[in-house]
C-alpha positions as CSV (number, residue, x, y, z in Angstrom):
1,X,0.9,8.9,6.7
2,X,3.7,7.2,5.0
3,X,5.4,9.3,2.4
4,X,4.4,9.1,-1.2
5,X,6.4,8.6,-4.6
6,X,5.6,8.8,-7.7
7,X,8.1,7.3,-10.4
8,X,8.1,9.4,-13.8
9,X,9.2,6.6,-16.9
10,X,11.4,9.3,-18.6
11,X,13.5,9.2,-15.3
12,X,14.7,5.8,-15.9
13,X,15.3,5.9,-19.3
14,X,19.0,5.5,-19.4
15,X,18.4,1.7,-17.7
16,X,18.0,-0.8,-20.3
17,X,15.2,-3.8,-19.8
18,X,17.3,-6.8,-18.8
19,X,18.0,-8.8,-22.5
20,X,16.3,-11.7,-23.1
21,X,18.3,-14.8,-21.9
22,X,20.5,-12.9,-19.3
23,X,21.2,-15.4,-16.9
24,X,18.7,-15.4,-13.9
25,X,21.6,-14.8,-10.9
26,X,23.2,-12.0,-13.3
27,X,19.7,-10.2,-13.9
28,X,19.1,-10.4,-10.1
29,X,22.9,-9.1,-9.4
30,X,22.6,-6.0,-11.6
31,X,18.9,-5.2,-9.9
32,X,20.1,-5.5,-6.7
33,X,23.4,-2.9,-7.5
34,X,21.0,-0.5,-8.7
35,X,18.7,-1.3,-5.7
36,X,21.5,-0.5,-3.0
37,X,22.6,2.5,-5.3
38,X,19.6,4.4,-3.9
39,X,20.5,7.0,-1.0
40,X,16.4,7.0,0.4
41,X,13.7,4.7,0.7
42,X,11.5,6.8,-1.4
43,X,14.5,6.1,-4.1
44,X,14.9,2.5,-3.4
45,X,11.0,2.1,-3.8
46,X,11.0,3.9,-6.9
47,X,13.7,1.8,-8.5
48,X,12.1,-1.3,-7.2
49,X,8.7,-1.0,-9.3
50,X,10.7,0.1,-12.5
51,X,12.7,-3.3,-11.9
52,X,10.0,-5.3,-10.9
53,X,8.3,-4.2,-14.6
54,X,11.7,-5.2,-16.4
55,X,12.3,-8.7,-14.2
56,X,8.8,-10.5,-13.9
57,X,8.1,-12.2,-16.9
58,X,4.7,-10.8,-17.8
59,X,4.6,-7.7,-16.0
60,X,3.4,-4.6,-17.5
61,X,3.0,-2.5,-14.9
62,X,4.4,-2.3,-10.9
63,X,3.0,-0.9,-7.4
64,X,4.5,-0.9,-4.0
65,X,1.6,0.0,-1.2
66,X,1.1,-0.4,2.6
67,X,-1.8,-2.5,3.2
68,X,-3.9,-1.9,6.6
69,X,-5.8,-4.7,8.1
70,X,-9.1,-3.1,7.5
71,X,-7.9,-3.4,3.7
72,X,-7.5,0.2,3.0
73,X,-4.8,0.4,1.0
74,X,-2.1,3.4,0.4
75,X,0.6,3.3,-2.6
76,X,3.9,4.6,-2.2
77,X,6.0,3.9,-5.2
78,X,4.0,3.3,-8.6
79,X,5.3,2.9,-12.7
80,X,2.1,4.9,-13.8
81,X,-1.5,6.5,-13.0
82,X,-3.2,3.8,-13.5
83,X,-1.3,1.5,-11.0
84,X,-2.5,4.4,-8.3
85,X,-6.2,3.9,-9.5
86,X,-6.1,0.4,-9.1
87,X,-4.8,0.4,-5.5
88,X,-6.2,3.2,-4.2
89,X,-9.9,2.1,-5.2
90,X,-10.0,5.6,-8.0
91,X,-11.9,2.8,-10.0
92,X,-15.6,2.2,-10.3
93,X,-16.9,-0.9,-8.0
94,X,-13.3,-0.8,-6.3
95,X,-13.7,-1.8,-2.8
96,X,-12.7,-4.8,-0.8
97,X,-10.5,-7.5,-2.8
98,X,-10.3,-11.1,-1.3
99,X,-6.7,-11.5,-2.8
100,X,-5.3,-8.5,-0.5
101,X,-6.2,-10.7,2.8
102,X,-4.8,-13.5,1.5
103,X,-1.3,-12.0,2.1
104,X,-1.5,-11.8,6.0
105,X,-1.0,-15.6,5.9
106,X,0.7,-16.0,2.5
107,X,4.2,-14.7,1.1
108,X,1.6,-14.7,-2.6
109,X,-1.9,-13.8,-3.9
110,X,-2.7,-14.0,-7.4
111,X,-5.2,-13.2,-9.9
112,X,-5.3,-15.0,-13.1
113,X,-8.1,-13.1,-14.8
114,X,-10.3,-10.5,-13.4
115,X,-12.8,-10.9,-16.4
116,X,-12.8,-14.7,-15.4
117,X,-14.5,-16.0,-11.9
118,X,-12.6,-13.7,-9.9
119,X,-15.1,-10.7,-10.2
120,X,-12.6,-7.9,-9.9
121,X,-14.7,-5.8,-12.6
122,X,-12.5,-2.2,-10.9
123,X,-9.2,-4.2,-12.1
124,X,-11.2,-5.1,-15.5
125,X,-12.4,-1.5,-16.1
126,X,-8.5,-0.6,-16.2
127,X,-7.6,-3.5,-18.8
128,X,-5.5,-5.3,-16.0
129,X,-6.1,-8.6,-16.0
130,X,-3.9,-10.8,-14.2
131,X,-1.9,-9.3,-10.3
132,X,1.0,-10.9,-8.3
133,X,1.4,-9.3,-5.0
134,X,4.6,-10.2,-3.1
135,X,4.7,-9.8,0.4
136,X,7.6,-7.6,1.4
137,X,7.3,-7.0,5.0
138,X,4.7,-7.7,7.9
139,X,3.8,-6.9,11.0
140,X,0.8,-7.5,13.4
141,X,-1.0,-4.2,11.9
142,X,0.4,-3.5,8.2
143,X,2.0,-5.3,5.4
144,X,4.1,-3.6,2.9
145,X,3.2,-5.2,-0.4
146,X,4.8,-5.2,-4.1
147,X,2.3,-5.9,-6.9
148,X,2.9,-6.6,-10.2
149,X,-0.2,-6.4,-12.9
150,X,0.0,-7.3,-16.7
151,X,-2.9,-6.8,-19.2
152,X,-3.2,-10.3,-20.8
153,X,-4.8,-12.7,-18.7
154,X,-2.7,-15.7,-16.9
155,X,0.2,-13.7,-17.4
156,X,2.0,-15.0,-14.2
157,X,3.6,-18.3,-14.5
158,X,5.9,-20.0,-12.2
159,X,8.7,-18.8,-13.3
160,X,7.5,-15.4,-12.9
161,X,6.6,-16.4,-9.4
162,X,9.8,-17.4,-9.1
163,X,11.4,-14.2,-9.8
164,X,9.1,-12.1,-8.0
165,X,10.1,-14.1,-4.8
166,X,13.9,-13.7,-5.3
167,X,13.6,-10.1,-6.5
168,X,11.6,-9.0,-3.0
169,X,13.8,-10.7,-1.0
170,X,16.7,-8.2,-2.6
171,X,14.4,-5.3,-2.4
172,X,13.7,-5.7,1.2
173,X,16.9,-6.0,1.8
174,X,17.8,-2.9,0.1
175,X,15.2,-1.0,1.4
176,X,16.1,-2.1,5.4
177,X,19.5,-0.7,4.5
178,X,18.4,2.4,2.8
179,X,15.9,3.1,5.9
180,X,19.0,2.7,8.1
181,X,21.0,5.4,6.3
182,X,18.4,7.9,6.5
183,X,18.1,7.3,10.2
184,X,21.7,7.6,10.7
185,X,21.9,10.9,8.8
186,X,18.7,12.3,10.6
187,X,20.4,10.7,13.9
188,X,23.8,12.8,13.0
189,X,21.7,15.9,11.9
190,X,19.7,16.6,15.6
191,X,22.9,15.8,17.7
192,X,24.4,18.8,15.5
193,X,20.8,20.5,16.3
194,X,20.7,19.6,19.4
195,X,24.6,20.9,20.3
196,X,23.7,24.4,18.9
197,X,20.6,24.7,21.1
198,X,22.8,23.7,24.1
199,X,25.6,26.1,23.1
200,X,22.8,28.6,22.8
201,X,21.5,28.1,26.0
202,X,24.8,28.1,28.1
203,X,25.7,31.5,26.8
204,X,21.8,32.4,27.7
205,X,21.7,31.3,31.3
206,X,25.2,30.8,31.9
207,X,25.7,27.5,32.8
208,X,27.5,24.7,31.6
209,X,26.8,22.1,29.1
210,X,25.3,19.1,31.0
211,X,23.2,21.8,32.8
212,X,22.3,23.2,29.8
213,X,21.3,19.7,28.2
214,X,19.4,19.1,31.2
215,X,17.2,22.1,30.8
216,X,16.7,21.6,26.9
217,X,15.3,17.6,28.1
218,X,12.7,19.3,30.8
219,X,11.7,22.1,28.3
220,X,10.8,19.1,26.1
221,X,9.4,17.0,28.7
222,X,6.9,19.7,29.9
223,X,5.8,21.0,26.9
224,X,5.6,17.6,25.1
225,X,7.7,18.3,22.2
226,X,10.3,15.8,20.3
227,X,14.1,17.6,21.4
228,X,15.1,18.3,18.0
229,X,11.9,20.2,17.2
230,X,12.2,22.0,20.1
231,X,16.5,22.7,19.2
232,X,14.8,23.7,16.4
233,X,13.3,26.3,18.0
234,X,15.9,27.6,20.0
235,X,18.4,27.6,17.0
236,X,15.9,29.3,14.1
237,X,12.7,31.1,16.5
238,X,12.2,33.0,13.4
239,X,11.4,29.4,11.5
240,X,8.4,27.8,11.0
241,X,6.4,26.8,14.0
């Protein structure tokens, strides 16, 4: 289940919305410093919607969910509740919505007014008229998706379109690089796991290191446990199963 984030507004109060007129390659700059400031995905997801809200002309409100291909739908970074109802189908006649399933074959989907031909009344219950989801990554089974909703109709122009193209692109970018740190440090974290198990087990059973290794990697193998869980065990059999 991937992890969820909610993003409070107080906690980004100290970031001013980009002024009006700031040059497009500046605005995009300064978002993408604060982007690669983040030490976690769940951070760097988090600062994306608040940015997304600040740099899309029209945007009033910002999402970031993993889309299934069965269309079920799960958010994992969102600017307020009612972003969460509106993905997660909390609202009445939510259900399947034509413009997800566009995104398996398009970067864009759009929706100019739900009030107006598009028949999104679940969207129209929450006052949220117009949606432009961004695809931010892909594969055969998901799609990572950011979506940015306003409350006046035909809110999304090309220039917002524009933007919302550029800005993914940085927050992908961001959040490969911020997924990569966390590996790295979880990475760094077993091998220190793991050497304490080993050390435990050579003064246990008296043998050396490699023989110790070895019998930590058949331990796992037979009792079909990840190594680190099962270093866990060894280091801390007092912890939590």
């Amino acid at each position: 289940m991937p992890k969820r984030f909610v993003v409070v507004a107080s906690r980004f109060s100290d970031l001013p919305r980009f002024p009006v007129g700031l040059d497009l390659a500046e605005a995009l700059t300064a978002a993408a410093q604060q982007l690669h400031e983040t030490s976690t995905p769940d951070s760097t997801l988090g600062t994306a919607v608040r940015l997304a809200v600040d740099l899309v002309p029209g945007a009033d409100h910002a999402g970031i969910s993993v889309v299934e291909r069965d269309n079920r739908r799960s958010t994992l970074a969102w600017t307020d509740d009612v972003v969460r109802t509106a993905e997660e189908g909390g609202a009445p006649g939510a259900g399947h919505r034509p413009y997800w399933h566009r995104l398996w074959t398009a970067p864009v989907a759009e929706v100019e007014d739900s009030e107006n031909g598009e028949g999104d009344d679940a969207l129209s219950a929450l006052g949220l008229r117009s949606v432009l989801s961004l695809r931010l990554r892909a594969d055969r089974r998901r799609l990572t998706v950011l979506t940015a909703y306003a409350r006046k109709p035909r809110a999304f122009d090309e220039t917002a379109l524009r933007i919302g193209r550029l800005f993914t692109a940085h927050v992908g970018i961001a959040l490969d690089s911020a997924t990569v740190r966390e590996q790295l440090t979880e990475a760094m974290r077993t091998r220190d796991l793991i050497g304490q198990a080993t050390g435990i087990l050579m003064e246990r059973l008296d043998i050396d290191a490699a023989g110790a290794f070895d019998s930590l990697v058949r331990a796992s193998q037979r009792e079909n446990v990840k190594l680190r869980d099962l270093a866990r065990r060894i280091v801390d059999p007092h912890g939590t199963p």
